[in-house]
Every structure is written in structure tokens, then in C-alpha cells.
C-alpha positions in Angstrom: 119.2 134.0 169.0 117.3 132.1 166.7 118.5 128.7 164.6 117.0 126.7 162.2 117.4 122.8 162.2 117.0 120.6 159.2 116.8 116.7 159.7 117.2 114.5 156.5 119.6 111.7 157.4 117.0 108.7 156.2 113.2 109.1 155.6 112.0 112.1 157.2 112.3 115.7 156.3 112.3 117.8 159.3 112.5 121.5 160.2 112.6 123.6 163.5 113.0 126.5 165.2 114.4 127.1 168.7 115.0 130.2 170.3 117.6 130.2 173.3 115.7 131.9 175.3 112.1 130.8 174.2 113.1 127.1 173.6 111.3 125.3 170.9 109.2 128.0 168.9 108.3 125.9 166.0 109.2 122.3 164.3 107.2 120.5 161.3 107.8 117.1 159.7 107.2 115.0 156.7 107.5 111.2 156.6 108.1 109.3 153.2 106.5 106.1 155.6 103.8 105.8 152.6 105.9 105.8 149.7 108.7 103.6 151.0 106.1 101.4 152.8 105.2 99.9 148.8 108.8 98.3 148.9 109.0 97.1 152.3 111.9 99.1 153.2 113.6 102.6 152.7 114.9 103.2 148.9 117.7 105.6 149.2 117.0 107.4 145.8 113.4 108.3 146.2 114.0 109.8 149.9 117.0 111.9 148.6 114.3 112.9 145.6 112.0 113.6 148.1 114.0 115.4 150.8 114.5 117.8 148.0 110.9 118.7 147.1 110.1 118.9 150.6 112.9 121.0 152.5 112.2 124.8 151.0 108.0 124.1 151.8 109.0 123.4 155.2 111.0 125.6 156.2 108.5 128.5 155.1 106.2 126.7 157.0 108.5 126.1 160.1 109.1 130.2 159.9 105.5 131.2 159.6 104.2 129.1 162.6 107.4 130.4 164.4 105.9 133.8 163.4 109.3 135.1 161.9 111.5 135.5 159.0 114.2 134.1 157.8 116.5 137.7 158.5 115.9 136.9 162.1 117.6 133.9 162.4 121.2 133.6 163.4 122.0 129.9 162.2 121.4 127.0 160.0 121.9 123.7 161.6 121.6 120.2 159.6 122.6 116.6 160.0 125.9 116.0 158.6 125.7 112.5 159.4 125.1 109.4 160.2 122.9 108.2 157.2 122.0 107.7 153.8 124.5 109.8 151.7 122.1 111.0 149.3 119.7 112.0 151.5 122.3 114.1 153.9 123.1 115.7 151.6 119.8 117.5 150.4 119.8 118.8 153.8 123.4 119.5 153.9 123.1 121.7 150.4 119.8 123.0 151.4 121.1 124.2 154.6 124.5 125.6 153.5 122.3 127.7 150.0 120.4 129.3 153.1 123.0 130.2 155.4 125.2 131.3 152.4 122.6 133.9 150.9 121.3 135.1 154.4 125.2 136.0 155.5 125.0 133.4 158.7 126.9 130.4 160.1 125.7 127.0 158.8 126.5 124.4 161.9 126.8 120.6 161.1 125.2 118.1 163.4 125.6 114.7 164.7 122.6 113.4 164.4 123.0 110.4 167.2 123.9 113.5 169.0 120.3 115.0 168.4 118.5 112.0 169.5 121.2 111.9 173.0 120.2 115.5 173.8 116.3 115.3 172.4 115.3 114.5 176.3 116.3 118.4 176.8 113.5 119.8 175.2 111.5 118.5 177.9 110.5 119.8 181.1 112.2 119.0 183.5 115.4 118.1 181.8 118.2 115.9 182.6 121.5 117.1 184.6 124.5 116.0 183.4 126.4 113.2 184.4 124.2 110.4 183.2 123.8 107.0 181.2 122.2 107.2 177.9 120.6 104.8 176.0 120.5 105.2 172.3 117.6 102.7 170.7 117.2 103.3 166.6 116.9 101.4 163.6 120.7 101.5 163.2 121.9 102.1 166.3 122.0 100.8 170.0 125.0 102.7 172.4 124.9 103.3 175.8 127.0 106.3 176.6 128.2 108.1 179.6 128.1 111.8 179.0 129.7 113.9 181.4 128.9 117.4 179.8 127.6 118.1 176.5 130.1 116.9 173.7 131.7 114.7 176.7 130.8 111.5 175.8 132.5 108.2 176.8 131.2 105.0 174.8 130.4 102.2 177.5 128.9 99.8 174.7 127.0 99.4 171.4 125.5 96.9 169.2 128.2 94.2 167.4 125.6 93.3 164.7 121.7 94.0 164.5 120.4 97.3 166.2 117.6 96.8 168.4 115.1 98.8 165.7 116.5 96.6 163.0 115.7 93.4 165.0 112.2 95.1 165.2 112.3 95.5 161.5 113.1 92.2 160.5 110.8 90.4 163.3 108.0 92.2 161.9 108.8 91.3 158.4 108.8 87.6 159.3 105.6 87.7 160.6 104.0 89.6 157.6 103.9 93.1 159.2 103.8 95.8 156.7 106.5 98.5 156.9 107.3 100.3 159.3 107.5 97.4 161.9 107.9 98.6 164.9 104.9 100.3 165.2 102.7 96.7 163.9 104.8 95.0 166.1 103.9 96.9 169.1 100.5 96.8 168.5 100.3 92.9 167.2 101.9 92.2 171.2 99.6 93.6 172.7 97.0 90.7 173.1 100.4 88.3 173.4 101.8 86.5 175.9 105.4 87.6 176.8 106.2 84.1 178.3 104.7 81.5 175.8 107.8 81.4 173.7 111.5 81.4 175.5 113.5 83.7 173.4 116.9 84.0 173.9 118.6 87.4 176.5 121.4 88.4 174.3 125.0 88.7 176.0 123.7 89.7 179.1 126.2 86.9 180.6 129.0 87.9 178.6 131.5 91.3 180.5 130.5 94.6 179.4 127.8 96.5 178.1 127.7 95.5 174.0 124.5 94.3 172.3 124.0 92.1 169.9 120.6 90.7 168.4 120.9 88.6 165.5 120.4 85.6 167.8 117.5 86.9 168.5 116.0 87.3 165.3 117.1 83.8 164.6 115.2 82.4 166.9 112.2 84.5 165.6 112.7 82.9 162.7 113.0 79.4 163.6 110.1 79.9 165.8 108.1 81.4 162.5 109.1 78.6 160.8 108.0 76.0 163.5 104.9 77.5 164.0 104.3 77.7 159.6 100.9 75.9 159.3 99.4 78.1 162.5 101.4 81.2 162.5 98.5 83.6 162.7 97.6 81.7 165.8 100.6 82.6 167.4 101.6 86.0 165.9 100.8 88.0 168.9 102.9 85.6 171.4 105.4 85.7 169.1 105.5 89.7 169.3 105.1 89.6 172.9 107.7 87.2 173.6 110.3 89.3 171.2 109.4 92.6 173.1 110.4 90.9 176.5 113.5 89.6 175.6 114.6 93.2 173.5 113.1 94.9 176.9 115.2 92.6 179.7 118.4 92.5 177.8 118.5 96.7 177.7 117.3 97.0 181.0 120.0 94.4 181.9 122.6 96.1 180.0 121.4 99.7 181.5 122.1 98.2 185.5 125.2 97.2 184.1 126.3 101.0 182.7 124.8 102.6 185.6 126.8 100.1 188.2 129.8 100.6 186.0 129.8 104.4 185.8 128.1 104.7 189.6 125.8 106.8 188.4 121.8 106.5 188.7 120.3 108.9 186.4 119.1 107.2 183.0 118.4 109.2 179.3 116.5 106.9 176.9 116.7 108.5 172.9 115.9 107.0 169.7 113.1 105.5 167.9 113.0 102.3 169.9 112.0 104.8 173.1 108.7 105.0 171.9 108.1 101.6 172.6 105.5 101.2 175.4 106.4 97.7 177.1 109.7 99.2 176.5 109.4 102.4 178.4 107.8 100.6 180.9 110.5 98.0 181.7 113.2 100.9 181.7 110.9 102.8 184.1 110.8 99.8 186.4 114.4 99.4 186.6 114.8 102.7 187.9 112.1 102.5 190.3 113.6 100.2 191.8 116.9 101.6 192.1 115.3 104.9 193.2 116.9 106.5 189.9 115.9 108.8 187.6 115.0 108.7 183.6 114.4 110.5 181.2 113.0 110.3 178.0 112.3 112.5 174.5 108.1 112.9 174.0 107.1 110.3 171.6 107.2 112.6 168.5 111.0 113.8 169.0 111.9 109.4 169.3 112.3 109.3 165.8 113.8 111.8 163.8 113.1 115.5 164.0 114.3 118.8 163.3 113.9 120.2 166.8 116.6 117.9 168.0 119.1 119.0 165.5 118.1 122.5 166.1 118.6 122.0 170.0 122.1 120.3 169.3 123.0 122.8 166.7 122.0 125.9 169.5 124.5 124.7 171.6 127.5 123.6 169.1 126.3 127.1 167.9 126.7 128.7 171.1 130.0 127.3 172.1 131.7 128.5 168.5 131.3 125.3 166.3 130.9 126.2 163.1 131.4 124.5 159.7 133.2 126.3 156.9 132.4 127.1 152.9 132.7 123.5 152.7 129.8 120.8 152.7 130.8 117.8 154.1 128.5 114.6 155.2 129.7 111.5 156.6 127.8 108.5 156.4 129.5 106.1 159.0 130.8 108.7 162.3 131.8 108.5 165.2 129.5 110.2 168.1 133.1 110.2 170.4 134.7 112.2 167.6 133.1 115.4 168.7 134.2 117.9 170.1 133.4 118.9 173.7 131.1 121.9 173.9 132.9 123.4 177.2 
């Protein structure tokens, strides 16, 4: 069986392929980095303008590399949410027109659920139980899941993601959009220890995030530092990255002592962070653990993870119905389990 994925919750249009015996057989991506990057920030009316030009190109594209037709597939999947409305819904209608005129299910997906099970495409892939951590511009979770579509929510972020603290950081030091990327690279030739940034919560119970303190005190330091900024632009990057790096990997021992389990997932955009993946790494080194993380081009968002997720919702009977429905704000333990 064959099943086509279509990603267009935010600012990338994404189709793949995958094949449940073959795996991954073809996936293809456009980003709208270059036209948002003029306004500093996604505007939700031009990507929803521009998922729509882009989805029918890429999904004869995603079917030629893939070296089949569109009568051999046996499912459309696409992201029914979390996102921007608009821009859900492209996909949403795109997918549901081609499912309805080739005679085949359409499957929604959730599409934190994409980035949780992203890791899977990858050889070798996590067993199940384990800890995830979810690291995006709107999100940061970290999950126990037990089985596919068993997941148990252990904590999440209570203001600022950790990709939105990223964001903004980067935007106070004059980093053009997208940040995280200019961030990385500006901490490189920083020192992680010249400025003392703040370890959010990691005192307080539980497993929650929260980083607006620490953007504030990127800020404060920004403006302490106004006359000579460029001076200290790379500490400044450095210092942010180790105190976003210890407070997950502090939050992630706390999960995995929690749920007694010592086998770690890392998802989302934030995952492509070297110092970052390298902290995580460390941590469960040293706890002789395992992780586990998605290659650096399925981080962010992708149509093979929605096509992987929408395989198995597929395979277990989860289909939607004549109706399209999108939901901005959703739960990921609303789901269903898959077994």
C-alpha cells in the first residue's frame, strides 16, 4: 500500500510518499522562508496563498520521483492541525479533492504527532515505551508514549516555546528571519559562560517549561550591552543556547526518572540544533540510554512525517469522513490509540 502525505500547517508545503513495505519512496518540499523573511515573521495570508499554488506541482513531482501514479495509491494523508487555519486548510481541501476523485480514504493527521513519530523513518528506529521530547516554534511537550497513539503528557511549555524563545532572541540581536538557524551559527564563536542566563523551572516539581524569563534576560542583557552589542552578539547566542540546552536536558532526566524509562525521542525543529543535540546526547551517555532523533531535514516540517503517521492511522482503520475538518489549537492526547 501506498499513501500520499501533505504538510501545510505553517510555512512549508510538503509532499511524500511511503510505501509500507518499501518505507519512504519519495518526499519533496517548498519553503516560503524567502518571502516571509521580508516581514520578519510568517504572514498567514500569503502562506495559505502560497500553499495553494504549490500543492498540485508537488505532488506530480512527489509521484514522478516515486516512479508511480496517482491510481496506485491507497490514501491521502494531510495535517488537520495544529496551525495556521488558512493554511491547513489548503492542504486539507487539496487532499480531500484528491482522495474524493481517485475513490480512496483521505486520513487526517496530527501534525505534533508527525514530528513524535518522524524518528521512525530512520534506521534503526525507536521501540516503544519511550520519552519524547517535542522542540518547535510553538511547541515544547515531553510525552511518554507507550504505543503508537498512547500517549501520556508528562509536561509542556506554560508560555514561550523553546523555537519561539529562539525566534525572538534572534530578533533582539538583529538576526534576520528565520532565527534559529542565525542564531546557531552567530554561537558558534561565543562563549556559553560569559553571560549567566537564567535555567528556567528546573527547581520547580514536574516536567513544564517555560522561557519567557529567559528571553527577558536576553533582552535586558541586549539592552545593557546597547553601545557594544556586536561585540558581544556571539556570547550572547552562546550563553542563550546553554541555558535552552541544560534546562531540556534537565527536564528530560526528570521524565525519564519519572516514567523509569531510559530510552529518549527528540522531534521538532529545535532537534536540529547542534549544541543542542549534543547536550541531549550527553545526557544519555551518561545514563547509558538510548536516543533517537529525526535526520535534520524531517526536524522541521515535512510531508514524509505526515505520510508515516498517516500509514499507520491508515493501517489501524482511521479514517476521516466527507467532511473537512482542521483544528487549529488540538490536543495530541486526544487521539486515538492505534492498537
Amino acid at each position: 500500500m501506498r499513501i500520499l502525505g501533505i504538510e501545510s500547517s505553517c510555512d512549508e508545503t510538503g509532499v511524500a510518499i511511503y510505501d509500507d513495505e518499501q518505507g519512504l519512496v519519495s518526499h519533496v518540499l517548498h519553503t516560503q522562508i524567502a518571502m516571509h523573511a521580508q516581514y520578519g515573521g510568517v504572514v498567514p495570508e500569503l502562506a495559505s496563498r502560497d500553499h495553494i499554488r504549490r500543492v498540485v506541482p508537488l505532488v506530480t513531482l512527489a509521484c514522478e520521483k516515486a516512479l508511480c501514479g496517482l491510481k496506485d495509491l491507497s490514501a491521502v494523508a494531510y495535517t488537520a492541525g495544529p496551525g495556521l487555519i488558512g493554511a491547513l486548510l489548503t492542504g486539507a481541501m487539496g487532499a480531500a479533492a484528491l482522495a474524493h476523485g481517485l475513490g480512496i480514504p483521505c486520513v487526517p493527521v496530527h501534525h505534533m504527532e508527525g514530528h513524535l513519530l518522524a524518528p521512525m523513518l530512520e534506521d534503526p528506529r525507536p521501540q516503544f515505551p519511550f520519552v519524547a521530547l517535542l522542540i518547535s516554534g510553538g511547541h515544547t511537550m515531553l510525552i511518554k508514549v507507550s504505543a503508537p497513539g498512547r500517549y501520556e503528557l508528562l509536561g509542556q511549555s506554560v508560555d514561550d516555546a523553546a523555537g519561539e524563545a529562539f525566534d525572538k532572541t534572534a530578533k533582539l540581536l538583529g538576526l534576520p528571519y528565520p532565527g534559529g538557524p542565525q542564531l546557531e551559527e552567530l554561537s558558534k564563536g561565543g562563549d556559553p559562560k560569559a553571560f549567566d542566563f537564567p535555567r528556567p523551572m528546573i527547581k520547580n516539581p514536574g516536567c513544564d517549561f517555560s522561557f519567557a524569563g529567559l528571553k527577558t534576560a536576553v533582552l535586558n542583557a541586549t539592552l545593557d550591552h546597547e553601545k557594544d552589542l556586536d561585540k558581544v552578539k556571539s556570547d550572547i547566542a552562546a550563553s542563550f543556547t546553554a541555558a535552552v540546552a541544560e534546562t531540556l536536558c534537565r527536564k528530560c532526566e526528570r521524565a525519564l526518572k519519572i516514567t523509569s524509562l531510559n530510552r529518549l525521542v527528540v522531534a521538532g525543529g529545535v532537534s536540529a540544533n547542534t549544541d543542542i543535540r549534543g547536550a541531549l546526547k550527553d545526557l544519555m551517555a551518561k545514563r547509558g540510554g538510548e536516543i533517537f532523533f529525526a535526520r535534520r531535514e524531517f526536524c522541521t516540517d515535512n510531508g514524509a512525517m505526515i505520510a508515516y503517521a498517516g500509514m499507520q492511522r491508515f493501517k489501524a482503520g482511521q479514517i476521516g469522513d466527507d467532511r473537512v475538518i482542521v483544528h487549529p489549537r488540538w490536543a495530541l492526547t486526544a487521539l486515538k490509540p492505534l492498537e
